[in-house]
C-alpha positions as CSV (number, residue, x, y, z in Angstrom):
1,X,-324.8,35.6,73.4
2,X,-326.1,39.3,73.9
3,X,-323.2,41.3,73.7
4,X,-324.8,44.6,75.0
5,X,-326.5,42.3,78.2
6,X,-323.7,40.6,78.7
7,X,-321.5,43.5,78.6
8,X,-323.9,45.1,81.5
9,X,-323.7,42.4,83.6
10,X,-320.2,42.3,83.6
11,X,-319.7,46.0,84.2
12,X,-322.2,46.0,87.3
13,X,-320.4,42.7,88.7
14,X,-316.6,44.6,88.5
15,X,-318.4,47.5,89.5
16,X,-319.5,45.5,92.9
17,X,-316.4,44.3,93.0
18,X,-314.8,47.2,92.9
19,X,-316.6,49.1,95.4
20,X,-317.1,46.3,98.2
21,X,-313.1,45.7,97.5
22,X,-312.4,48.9,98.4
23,X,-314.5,49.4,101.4
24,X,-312.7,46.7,102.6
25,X,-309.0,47.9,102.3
26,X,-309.7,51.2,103.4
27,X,-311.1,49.5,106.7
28,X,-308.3,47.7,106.8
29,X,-305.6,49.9,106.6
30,X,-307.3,52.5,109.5
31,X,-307.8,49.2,111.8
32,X,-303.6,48.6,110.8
33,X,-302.2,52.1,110.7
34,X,-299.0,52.6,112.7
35,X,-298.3,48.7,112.0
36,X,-296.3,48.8,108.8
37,X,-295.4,51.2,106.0
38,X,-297.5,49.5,103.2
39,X,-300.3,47.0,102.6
40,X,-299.5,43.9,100.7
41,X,-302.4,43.0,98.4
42,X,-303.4,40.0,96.2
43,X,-307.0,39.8,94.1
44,X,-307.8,36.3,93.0
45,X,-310.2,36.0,89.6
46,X,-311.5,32.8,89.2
47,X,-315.0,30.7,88.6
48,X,-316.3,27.3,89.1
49,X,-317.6,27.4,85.3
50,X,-314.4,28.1,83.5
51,X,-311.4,26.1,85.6
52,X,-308.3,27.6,83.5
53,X,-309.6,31.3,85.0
54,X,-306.7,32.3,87.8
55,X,-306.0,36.2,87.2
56,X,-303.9,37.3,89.8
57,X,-303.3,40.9,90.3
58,X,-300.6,42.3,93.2
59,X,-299.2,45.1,94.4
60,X,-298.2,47.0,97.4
61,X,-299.6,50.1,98.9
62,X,-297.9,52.6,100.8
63,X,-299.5,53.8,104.0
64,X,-296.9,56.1,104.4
């Protein structure tokens, strides 16, 4: 394995990721705001090719 391509790859997929997940909660919490003092959030990592992958990350953000 490559470690610098592989490394790349990786980067510009959490990078997508990152950006596209953030878009989304931001739209989110403007089409909720008023409903609730904090968003309840949950990201899922997992892939077809490695079955024993299930990183969960949580946590709650204040809207207030």
């Amino acid at each position: 394995m490559d470690e610098d391509r592989f490394n790349m790859a990786l980067r510009k997929f959490l990078k997508e990721v990152g950006v596209t997940a953030q878009r989304e909660v931001e739209k989110l919490a403007r089409d909720h705001a008023g409903q609730g003092d904090a968003l309840r959030l949950r990201m899922v990592l997992t892939s077809p090719d490695a079955p024993a992958l299930n990183h969960v990350v949580e946590q709650t953000i204040p809207l207030t």
